[in-house]
Each structure stands twice: as structure tokens, then as C-alpha cells.
Backbone and ligand atoms as CSV (ligand in chain L), in Angstrom:
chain,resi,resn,atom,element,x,y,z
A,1,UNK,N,N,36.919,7.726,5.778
A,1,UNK,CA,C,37.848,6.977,6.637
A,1,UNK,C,C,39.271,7.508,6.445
A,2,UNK,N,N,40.029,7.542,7.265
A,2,UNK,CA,C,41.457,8.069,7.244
A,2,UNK,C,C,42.343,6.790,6.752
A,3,UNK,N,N,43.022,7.370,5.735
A,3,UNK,CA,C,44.235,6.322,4.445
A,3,UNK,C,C,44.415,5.035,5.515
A,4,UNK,N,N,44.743,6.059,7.315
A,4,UNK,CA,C,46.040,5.147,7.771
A,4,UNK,C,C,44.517,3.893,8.692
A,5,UNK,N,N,43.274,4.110,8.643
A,5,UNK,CA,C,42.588,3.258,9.066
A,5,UNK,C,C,42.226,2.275,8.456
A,6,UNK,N,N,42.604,2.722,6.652
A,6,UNK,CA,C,41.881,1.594,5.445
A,6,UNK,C,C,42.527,0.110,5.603
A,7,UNK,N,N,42.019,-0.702,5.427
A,7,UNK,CA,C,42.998,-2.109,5.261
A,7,UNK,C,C,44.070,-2.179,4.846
A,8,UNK,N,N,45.014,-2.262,4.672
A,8,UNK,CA,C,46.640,-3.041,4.028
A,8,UNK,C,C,46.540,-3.843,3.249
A,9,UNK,N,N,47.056,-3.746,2.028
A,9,UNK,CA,C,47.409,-5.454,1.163
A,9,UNK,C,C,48.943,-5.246,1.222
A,10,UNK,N,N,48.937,-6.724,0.979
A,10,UNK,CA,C,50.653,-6.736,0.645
A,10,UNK,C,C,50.917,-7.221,-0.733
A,11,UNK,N,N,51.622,-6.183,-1.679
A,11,UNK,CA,C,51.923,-6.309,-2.670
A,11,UNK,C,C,53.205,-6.890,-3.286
A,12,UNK,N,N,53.662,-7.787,-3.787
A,12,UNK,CA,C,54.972,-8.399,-4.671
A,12,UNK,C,C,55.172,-6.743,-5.412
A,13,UNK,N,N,56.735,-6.935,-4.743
A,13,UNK,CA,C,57.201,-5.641,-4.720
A,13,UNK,C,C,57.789,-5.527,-6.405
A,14,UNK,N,N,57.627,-6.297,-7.482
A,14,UNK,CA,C,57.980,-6.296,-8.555
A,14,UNK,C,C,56.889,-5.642,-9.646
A,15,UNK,N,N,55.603,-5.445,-9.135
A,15,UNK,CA,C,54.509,-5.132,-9.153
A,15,UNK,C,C,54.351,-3.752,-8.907
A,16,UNK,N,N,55.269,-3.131,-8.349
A,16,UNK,CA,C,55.426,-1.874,-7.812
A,16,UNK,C,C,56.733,-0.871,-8.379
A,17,UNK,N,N,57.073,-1.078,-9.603
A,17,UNK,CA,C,58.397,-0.797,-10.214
A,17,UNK,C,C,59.905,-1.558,-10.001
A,18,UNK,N,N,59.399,-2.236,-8.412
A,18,UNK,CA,C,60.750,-2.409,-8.155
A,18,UNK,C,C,61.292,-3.366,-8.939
A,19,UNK,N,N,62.724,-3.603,-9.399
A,19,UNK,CA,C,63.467,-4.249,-10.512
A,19,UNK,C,C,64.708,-5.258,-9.706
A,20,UNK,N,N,62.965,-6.305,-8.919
A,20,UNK,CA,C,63.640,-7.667,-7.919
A,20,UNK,C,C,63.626,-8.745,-8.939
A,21,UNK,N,N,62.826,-8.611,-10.051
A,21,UNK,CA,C,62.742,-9.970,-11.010
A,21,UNK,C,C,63.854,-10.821,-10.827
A,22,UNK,N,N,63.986,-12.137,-11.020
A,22,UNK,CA,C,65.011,-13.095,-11.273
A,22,UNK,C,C,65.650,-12.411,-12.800
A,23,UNK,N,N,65.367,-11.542,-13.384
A,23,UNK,CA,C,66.290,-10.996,-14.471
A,23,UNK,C,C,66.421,-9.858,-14.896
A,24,UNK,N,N,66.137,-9.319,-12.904
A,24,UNK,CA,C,66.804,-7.560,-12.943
A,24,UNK,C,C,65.692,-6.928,-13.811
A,25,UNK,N,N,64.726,-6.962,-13.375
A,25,UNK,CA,C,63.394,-6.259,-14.661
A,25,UNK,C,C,62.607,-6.303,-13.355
A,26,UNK,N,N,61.212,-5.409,-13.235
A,26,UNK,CA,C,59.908,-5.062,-12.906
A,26,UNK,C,C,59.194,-5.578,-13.683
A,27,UNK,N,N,58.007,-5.770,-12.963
A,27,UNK,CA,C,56.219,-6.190,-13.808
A,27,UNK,C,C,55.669,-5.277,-13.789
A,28,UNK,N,N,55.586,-4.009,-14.132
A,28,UNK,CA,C,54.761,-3.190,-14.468
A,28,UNK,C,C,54.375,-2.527,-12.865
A,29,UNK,N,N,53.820,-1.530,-13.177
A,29,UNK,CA,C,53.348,-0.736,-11.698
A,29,UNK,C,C,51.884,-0.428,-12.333
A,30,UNK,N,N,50.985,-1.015,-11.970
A,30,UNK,CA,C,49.313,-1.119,-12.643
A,30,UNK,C,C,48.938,0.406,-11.773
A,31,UNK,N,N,48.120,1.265,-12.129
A,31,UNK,CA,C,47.100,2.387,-11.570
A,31,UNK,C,C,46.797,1.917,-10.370
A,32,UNK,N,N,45.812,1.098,-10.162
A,32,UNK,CA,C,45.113,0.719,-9.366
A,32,UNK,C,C,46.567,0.794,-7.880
A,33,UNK,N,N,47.428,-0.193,-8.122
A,33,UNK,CA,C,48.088,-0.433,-7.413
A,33,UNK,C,C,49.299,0.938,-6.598
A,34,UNK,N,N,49.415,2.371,-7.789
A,34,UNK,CA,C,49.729,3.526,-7.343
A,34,UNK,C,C,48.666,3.941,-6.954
A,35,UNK,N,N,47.624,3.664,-6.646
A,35,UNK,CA,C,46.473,4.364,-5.773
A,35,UNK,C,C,46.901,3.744,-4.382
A,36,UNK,N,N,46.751,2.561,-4.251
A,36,UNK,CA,C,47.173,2.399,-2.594
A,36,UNK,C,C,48.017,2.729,-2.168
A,37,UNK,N,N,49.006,2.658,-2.800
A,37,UNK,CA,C,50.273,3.280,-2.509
A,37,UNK,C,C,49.913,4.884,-2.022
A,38,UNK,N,N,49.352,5.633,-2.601
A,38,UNK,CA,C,49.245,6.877,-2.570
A,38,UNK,C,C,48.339,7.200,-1.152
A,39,UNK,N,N,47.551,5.663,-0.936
A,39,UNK,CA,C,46.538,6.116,-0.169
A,39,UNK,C,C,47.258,5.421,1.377
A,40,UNK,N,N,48.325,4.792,1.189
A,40,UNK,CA,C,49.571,4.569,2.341
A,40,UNK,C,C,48.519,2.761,2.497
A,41,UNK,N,N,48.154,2.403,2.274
A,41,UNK,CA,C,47.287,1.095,1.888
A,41,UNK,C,C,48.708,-0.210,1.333
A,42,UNK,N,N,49.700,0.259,0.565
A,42,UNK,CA,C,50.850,-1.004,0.366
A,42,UNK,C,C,51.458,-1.508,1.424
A,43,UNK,N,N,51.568,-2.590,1.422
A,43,UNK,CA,C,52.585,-3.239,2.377
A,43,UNK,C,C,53.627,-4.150,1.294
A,44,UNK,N,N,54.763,-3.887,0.484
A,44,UNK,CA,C,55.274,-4.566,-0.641
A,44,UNK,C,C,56.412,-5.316,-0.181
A,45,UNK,N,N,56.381,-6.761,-0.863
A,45,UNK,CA,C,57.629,-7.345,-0.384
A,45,UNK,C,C,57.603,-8.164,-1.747
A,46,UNK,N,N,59.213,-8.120,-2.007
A,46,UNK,CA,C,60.029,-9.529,-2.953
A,46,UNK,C,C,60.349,-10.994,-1.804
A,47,UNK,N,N,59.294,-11.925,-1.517
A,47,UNK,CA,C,59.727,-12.831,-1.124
A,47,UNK,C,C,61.171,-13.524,-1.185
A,48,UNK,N,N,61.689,-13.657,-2.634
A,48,UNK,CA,C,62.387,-13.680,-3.129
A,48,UNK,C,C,63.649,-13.496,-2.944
A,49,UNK,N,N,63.837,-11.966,-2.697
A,49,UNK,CA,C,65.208,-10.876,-2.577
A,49,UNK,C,C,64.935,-10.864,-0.444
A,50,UNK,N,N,63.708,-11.190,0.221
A,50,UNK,CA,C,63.552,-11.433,1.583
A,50,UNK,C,C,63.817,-12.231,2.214
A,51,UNK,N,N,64.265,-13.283,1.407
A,51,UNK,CA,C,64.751,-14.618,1.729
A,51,UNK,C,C,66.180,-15.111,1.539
A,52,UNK,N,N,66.515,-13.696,1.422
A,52,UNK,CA,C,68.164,-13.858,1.051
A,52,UNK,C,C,68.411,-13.919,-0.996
A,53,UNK,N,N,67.680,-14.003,-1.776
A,53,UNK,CA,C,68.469,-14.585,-2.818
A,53,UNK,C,C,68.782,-13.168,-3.972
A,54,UNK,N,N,69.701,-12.820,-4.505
A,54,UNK,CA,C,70.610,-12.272,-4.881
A,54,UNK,C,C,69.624,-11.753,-6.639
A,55,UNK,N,N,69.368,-10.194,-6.785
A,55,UNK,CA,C,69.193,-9.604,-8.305
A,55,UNK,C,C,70.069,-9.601,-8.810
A,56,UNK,N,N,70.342,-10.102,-10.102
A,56,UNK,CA,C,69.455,-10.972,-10.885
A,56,UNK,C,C,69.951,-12.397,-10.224
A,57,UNK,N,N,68.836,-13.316,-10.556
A,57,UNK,CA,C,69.498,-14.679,-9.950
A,57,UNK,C,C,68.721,-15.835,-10.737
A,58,UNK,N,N,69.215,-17.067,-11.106
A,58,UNK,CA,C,68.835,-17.859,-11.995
A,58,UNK,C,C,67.422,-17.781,-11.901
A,59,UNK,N,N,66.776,-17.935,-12.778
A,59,UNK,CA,C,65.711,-18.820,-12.932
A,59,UNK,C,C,65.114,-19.920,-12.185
A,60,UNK,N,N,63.783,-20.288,-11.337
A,60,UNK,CA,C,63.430,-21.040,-10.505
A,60,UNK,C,C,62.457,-21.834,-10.497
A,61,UNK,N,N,62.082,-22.818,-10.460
A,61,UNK,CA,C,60.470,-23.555,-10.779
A,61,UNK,C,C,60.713,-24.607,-9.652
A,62,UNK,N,N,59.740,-25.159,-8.932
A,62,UNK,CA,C,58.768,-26.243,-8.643
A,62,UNK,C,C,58.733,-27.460,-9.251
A,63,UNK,N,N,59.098,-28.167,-9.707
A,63,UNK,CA,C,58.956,-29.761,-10.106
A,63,UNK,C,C,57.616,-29.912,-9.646
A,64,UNK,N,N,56.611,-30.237,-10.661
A,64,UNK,CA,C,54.950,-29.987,-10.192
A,64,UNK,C,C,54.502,-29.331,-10.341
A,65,UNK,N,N,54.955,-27.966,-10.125
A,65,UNK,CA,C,54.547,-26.747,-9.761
A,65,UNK,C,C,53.366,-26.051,-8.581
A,66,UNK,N,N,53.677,-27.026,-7.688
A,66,UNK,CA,C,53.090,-26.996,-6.158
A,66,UNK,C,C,53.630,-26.260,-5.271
A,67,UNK,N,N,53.738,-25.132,-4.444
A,67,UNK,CA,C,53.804,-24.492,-3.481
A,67,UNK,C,C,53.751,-25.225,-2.412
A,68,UNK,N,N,53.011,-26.000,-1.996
A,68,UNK,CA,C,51.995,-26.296,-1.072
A,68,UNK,C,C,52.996,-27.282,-0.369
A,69,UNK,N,N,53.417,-28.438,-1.336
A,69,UNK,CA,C,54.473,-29.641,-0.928
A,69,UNK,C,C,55.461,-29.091,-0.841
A,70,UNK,N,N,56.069,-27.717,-0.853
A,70,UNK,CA,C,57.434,-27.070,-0.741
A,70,UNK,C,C,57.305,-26.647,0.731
A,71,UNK,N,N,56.353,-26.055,1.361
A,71,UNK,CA,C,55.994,-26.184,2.854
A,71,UNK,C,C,55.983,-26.961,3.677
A,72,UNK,N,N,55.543,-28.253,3.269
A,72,UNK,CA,C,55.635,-28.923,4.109
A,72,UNK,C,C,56.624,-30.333,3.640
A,73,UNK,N,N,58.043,-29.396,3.062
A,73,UNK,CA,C,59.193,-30.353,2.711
A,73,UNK,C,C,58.967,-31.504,1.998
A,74,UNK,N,N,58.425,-31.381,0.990
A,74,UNK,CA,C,57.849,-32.422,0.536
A,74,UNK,C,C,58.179,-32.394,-1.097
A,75,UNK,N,N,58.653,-31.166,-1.182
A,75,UNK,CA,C,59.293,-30.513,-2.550
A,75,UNK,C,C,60.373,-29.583,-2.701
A,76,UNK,N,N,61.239,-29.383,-3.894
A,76,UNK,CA,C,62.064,-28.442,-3.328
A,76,UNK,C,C,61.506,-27.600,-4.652
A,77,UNK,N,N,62.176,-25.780,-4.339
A,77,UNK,CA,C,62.055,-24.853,-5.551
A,77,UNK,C,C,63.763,-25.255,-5.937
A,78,UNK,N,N,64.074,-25.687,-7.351
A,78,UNK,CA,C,65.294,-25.564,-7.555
A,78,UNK,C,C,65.829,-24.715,-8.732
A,79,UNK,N,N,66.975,-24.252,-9.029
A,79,UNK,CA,C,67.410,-23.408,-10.215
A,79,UNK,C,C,67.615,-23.901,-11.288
A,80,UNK,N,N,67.339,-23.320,-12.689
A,80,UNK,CA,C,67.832,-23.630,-13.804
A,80,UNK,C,C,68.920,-24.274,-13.836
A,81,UNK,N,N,70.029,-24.277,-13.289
A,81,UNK,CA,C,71.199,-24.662,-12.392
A,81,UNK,C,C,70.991,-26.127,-11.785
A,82,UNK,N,N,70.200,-26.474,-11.230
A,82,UNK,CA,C,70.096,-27.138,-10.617
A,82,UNK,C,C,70.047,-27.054,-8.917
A,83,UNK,N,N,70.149,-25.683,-8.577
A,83,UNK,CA,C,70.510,-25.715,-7.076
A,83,UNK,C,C,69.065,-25.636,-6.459
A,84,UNK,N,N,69.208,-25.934,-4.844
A,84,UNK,CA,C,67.851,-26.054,-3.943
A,84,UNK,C,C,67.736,-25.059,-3.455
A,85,UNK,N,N,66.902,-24.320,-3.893
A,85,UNK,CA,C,66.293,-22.716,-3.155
A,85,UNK,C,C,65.455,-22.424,-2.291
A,86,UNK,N,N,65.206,-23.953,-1.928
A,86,UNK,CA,C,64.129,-24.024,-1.086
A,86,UNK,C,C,64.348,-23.186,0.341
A,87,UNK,N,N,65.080,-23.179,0.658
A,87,UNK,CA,C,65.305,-23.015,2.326
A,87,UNK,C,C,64.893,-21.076,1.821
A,88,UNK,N,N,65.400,-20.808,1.097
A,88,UNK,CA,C,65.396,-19.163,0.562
A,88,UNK,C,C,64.053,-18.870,0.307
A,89,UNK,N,N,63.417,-19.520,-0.569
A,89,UNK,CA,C,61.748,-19.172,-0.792
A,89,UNK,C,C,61.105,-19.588,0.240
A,90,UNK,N,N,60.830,-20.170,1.616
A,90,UNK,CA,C,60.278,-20.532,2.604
A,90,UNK,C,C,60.666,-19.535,3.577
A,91,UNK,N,N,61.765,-18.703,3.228
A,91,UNK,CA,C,62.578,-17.919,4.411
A,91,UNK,C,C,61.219,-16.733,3.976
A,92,UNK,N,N,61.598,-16.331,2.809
A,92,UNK,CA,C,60.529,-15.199,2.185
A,92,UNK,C,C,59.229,-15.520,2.510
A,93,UNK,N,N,58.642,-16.419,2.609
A,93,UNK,CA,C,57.021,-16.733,2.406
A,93,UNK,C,C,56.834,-16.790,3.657
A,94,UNK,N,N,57.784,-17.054,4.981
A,94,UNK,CA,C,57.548,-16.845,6.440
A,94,UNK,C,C,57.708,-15.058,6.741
A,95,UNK,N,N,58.395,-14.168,6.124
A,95,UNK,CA,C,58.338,-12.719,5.997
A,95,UNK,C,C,57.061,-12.692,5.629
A,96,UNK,N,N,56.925,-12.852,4.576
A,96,UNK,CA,C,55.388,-12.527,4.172
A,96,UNK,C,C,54.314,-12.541,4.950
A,97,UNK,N,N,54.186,-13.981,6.052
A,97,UNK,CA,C,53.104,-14.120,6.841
A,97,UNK,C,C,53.797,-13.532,8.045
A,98,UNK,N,N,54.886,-12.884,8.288
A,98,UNK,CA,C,54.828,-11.892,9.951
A,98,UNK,C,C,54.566,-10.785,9.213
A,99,UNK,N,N,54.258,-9.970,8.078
A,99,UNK,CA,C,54.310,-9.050,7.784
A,99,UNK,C,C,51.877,-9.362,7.637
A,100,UNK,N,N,51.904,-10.229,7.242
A,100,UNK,CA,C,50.177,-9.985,7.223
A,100,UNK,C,C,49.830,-9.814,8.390
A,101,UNK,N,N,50.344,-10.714,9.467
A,101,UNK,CA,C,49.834,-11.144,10.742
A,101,UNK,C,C,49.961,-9.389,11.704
A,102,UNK,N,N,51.295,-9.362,11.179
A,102,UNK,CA,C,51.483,-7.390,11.781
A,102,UNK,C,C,50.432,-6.241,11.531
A,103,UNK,N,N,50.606,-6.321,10.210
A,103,UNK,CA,C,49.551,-5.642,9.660
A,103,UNK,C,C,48.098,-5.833,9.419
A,104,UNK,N,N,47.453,-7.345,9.684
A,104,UNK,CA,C,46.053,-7.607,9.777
A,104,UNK,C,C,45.644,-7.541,8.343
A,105,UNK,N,N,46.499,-8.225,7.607
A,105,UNK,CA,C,46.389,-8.275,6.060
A,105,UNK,C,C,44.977,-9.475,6.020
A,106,UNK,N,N,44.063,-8.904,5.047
A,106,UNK,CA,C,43.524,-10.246,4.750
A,106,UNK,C,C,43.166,-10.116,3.086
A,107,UNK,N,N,44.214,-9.254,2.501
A,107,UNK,CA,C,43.714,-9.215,0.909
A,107,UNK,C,C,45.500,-9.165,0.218
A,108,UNK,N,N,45.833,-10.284,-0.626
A,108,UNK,CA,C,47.404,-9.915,-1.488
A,108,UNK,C,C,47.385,-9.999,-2.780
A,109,UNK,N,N,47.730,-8.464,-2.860
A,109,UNK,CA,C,48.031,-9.137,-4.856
A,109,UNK,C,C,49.612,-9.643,-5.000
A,110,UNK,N,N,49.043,-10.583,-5.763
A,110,UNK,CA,C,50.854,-11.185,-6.187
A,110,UNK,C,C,51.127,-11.659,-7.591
A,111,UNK,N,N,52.298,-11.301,-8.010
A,111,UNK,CA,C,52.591,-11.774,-9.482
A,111,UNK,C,C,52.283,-13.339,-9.661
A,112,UNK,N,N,51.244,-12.995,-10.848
A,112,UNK,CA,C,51.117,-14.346,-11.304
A,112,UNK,C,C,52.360,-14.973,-12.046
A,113,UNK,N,N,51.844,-16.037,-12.397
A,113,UNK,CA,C,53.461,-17.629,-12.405
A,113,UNK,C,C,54.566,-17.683,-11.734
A,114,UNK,N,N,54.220,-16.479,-11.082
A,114,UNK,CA,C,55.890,-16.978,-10.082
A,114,UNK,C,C,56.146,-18.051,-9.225
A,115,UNK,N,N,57.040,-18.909,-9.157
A,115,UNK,CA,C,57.200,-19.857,-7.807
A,115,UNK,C,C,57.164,-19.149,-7.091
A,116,UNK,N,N,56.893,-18.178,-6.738
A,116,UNK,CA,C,56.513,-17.742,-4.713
A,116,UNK,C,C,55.392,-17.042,-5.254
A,117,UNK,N,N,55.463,-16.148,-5.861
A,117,UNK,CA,C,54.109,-15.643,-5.690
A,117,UNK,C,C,53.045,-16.032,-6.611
A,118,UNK,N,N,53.108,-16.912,-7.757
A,118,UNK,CA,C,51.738,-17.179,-8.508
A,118,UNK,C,C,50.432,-17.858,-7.556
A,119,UNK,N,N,49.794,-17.355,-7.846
A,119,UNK,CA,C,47.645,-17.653,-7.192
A,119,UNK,C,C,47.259,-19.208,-8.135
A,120,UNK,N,N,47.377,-18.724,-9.192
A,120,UNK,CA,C,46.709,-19.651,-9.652
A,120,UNK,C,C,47.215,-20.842,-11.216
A,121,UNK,N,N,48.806,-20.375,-11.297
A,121,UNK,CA,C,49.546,-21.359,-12.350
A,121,UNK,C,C,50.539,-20.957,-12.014
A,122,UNK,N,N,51.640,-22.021,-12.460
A,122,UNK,CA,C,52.877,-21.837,-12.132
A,122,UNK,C,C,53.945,-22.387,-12.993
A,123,UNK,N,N,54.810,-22.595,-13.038
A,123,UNK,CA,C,55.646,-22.987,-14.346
A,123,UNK,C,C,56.099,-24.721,-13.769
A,124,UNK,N,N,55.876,-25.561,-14.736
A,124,UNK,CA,C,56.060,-26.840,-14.660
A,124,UNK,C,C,57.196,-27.506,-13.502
A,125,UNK,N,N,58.585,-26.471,-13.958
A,125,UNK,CA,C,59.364,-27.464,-13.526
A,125,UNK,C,C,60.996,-28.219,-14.793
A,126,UNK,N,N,60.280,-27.957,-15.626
A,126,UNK,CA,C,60.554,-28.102,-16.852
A,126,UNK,C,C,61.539,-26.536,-17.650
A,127,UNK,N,N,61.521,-25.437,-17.092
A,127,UNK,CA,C,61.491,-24.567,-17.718
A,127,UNK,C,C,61.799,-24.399,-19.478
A,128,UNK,N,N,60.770,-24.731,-19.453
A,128,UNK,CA,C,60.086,-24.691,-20.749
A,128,UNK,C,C,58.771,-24.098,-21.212
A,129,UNK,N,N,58.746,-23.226,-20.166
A,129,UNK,CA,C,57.557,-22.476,-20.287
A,129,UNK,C,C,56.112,-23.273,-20.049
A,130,UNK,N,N,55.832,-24.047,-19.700
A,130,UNK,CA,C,54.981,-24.930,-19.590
A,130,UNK,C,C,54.421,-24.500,-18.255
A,131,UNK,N,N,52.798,-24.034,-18.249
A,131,UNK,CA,C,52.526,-23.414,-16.648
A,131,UNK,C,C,51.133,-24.530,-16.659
A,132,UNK,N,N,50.866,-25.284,-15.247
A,132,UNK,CA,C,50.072,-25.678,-14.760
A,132,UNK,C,C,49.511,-25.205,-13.414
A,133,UNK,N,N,48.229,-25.641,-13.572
A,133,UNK,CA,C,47.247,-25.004,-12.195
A,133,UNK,C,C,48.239,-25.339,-10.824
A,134,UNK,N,N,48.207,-24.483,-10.210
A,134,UNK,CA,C,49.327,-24.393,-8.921
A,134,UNK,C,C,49.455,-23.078,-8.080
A,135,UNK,N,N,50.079,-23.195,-7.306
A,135,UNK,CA,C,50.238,-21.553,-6.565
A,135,UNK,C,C,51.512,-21.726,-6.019
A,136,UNK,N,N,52.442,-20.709,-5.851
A,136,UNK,CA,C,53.732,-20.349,-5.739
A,136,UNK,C,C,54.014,-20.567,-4.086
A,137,UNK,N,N,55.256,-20.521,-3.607
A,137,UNK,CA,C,55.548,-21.267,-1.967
A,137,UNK,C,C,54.812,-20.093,-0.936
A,138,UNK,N,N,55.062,-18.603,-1.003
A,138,UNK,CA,C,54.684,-17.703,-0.253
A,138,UNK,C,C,52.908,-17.684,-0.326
A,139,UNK,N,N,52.137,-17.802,-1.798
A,139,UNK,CA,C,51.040,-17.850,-2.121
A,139,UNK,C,C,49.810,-18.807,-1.286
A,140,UNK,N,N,51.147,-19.481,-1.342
A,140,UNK,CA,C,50.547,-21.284,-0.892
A,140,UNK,C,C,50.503,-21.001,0.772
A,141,UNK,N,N,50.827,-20.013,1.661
A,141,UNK,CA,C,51.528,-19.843,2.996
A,141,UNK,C,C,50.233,-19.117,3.648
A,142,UNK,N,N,49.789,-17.891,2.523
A,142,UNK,CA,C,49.145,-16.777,2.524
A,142,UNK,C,C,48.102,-18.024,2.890
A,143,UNK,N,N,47.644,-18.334,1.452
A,143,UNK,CA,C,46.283,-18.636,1.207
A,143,UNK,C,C,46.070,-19.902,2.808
A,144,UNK,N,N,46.800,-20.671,3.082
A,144,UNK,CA,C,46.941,-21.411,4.028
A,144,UNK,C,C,46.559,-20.898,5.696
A,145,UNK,N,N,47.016,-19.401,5.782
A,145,UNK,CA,C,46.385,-18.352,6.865
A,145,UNK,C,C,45.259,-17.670,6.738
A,146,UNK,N,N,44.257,-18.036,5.699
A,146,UNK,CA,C,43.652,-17.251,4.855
A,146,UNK,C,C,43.344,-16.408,4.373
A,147,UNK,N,N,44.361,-15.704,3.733
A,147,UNK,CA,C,44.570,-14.584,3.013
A,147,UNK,C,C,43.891,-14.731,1.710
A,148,UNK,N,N,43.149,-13.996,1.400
A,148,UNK,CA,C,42.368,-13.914,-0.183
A,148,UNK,C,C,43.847,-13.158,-0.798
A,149,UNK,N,N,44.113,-14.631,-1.773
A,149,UNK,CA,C,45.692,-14.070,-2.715
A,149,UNK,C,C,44.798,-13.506,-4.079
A,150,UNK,N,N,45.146,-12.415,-4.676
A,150,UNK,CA,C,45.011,-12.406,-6.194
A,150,UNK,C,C,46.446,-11.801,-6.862
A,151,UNK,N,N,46.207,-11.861,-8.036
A,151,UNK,CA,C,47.474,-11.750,-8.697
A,151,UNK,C,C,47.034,-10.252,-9.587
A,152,UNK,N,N,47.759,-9.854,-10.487
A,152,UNK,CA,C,47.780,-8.469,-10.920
A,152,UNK,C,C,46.656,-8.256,-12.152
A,153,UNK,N,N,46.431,-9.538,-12.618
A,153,UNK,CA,C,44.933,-9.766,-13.405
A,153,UNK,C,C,43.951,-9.820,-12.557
A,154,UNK,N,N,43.712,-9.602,-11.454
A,154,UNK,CA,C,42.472,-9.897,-10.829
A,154,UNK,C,C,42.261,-8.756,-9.755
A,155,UNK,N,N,42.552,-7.367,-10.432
A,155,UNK,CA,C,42.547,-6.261,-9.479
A,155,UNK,C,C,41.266,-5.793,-9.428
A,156,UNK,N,N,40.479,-5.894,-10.573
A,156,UNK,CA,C,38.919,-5.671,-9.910
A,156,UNK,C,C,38.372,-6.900,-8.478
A,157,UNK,N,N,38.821,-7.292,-8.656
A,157,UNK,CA,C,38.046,-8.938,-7.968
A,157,UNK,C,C,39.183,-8.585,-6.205
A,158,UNK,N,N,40.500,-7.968,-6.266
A,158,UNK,CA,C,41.291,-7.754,-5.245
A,158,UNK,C,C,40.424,-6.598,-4.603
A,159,UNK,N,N,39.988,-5.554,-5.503
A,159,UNK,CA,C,39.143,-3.977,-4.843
A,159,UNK,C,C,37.967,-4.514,-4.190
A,160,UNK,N,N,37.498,-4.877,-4.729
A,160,UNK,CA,C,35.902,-5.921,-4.481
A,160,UNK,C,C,35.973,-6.894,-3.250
A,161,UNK,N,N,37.077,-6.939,-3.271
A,161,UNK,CA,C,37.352,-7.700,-1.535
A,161,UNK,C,C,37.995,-6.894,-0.709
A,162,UNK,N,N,38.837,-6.080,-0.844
A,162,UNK,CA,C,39.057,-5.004,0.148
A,162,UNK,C,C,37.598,-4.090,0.493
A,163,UNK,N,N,37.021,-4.235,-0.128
A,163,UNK,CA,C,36.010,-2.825,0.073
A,163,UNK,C,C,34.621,-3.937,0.669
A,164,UNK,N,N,34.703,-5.074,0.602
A,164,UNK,CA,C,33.692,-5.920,1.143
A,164,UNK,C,C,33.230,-5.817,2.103
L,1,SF4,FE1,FE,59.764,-11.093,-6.077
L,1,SF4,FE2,FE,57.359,-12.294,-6.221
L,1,SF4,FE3,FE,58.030,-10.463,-7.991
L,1,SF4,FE4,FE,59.240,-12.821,-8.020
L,1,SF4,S1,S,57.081,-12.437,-8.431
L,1,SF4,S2,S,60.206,-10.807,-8.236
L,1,SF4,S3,S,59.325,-13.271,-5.814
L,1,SF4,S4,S,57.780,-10.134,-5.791
């Protein structure tokens, strides 16, 4: 099959070297994930830095750590600070879904615990390091269009569904 016929994922662009973290740092660039890249297969976005908000930039959690009630205004993401980021992480997680819908995405890896992009825990709320079962605002958007989300631990289980 030709690279440019294979499926698309869309990758959390922090995942990919880039240094969007909330503290000016990258998550690693995994093998697996310079293979798609190589094979023109990435579609990468910082919800985050897409939604307007500024490298490096406070620290962010969920009260709950629900995605899901941040969609449908029912929660806000706020800063270590105290400020409402909400309108910024909803701006990103609506990029995210014109960017699947463009591209006919139906597979995302995304950094786990993040408020936008964690799959499957997320940080309390508390920042105190405290992570409960949850998924991040963009995660919560994906999975809602049904996008099979995985996070950067679950790249056998992400290949295994692209190649399905
Ligand atoms: Fe951006 Fe998501 Fe990575 Fe956070 S986890 S830096 S929002 S891509």
C-alpha cells in the first residue's frame, strides 16, 4: 500500500519531541511513533498550545478529573493559579476533532494524565499528584466521535487497531 493511502493517527505533539509541555519539556519520541512519522501516517497536535495557551504555562487539572463534564460545561480545567482554562482546552479538543474528521482519523495516541489528552487517568484536581480513572477534555471529544484513543503505553494495542 502507498505511505500516503495508510490510515492517519493523530498524535499529542509532545510525544513527538516537540517541547509543548506545560513546563517547556517533551515526552519522549517512542520508535514506533518515528515510524509513522517516517511512513507520512502522523497527524500531531498540542491541544493545548492549539487552543491558544502559552509554553511554558502553569500547571492544569480537572476538579474530578473528568473531561467529559468540561464539554458539556459542566466543569472547568483550571490553573495551579487558579485561573479557568476552560474555554482554551475546548478550543484545542474542537482542533483535534476538525483535524480527525479531515483526515478520517479513527486511531489517537495521546499522552497519558494529561487534562486534554489522558485515555485513561488523570490528575485529581488537587495537584498533588493524585491521578484517578478519567480521560482528559480533547480525549473525552475523540472518544465521544469514536475515535479508538490510546496513550503512549498502549502502542502495541494502537498498531493492532490501525492494522485491523
Ligand atoms: Fe500538549 Fe497533550 Fe502533550 Fe499536554 S499532553 S503537551 S496538551 S500534546
Amino acid at each position: 500500500m502507498n505511505p500516503s493511502e495508510q490510515s492517519k493517527v493523530l498524535v499529542s505533539a509532545c510525544l513527538l519531541g516537540q517541547r509543548v509541555r506545560y513546563d517547556g519539556r517533551d515526552s519522549g519520541h517512542p520508535d514506533l511513533l518515528r515510524r509513522w512519522q517516517a511512513e507520512g501516517r502522523v497527524v500531531p497536535l498540542c491541544p493545548e498550545v492549539a487552543g491558544g495557551l502559552p509554553t511554558p504555562r502553569p500547571p492544569a487539572e480537572i476538579p474530578g478529573g473528568q473531561g467529559g463534564p468540561v464539554l458539556d460545561g459542566e466543569a472547568q480545567v483550571l490553573t495551579v493559579l487558579g485561573e479557568d482554562v476552560s474555554e482554551a482546552f475546548l478550543k484545542g479538543a474542537h482542533q483535534a476533532l476538525a483535524l480527525v474528521r479531515r483526515h478520517g482519523i479513527r486511531v489517537a495516541v495521546l499522552k497519558s494524565g494529561s487534562p486534554s489528552c489522558g485515555n485513561l487517568l488523570t490528575y485529581d484536581g488537587s495537584f498533588s499528584g493524585t491521578k484517578v480513572p478519567g480521560e482528559g477534555v480533547t480525549a473525552a471529544l475523540l472518544r465521544r466521535e469514536g475515535v479508538k484513543v490510546f496513550s503512549e503505553l498502549q502502542l502495541v494495542q494502537a498498531q493492532a487497531c490501525l492494522e485491523a
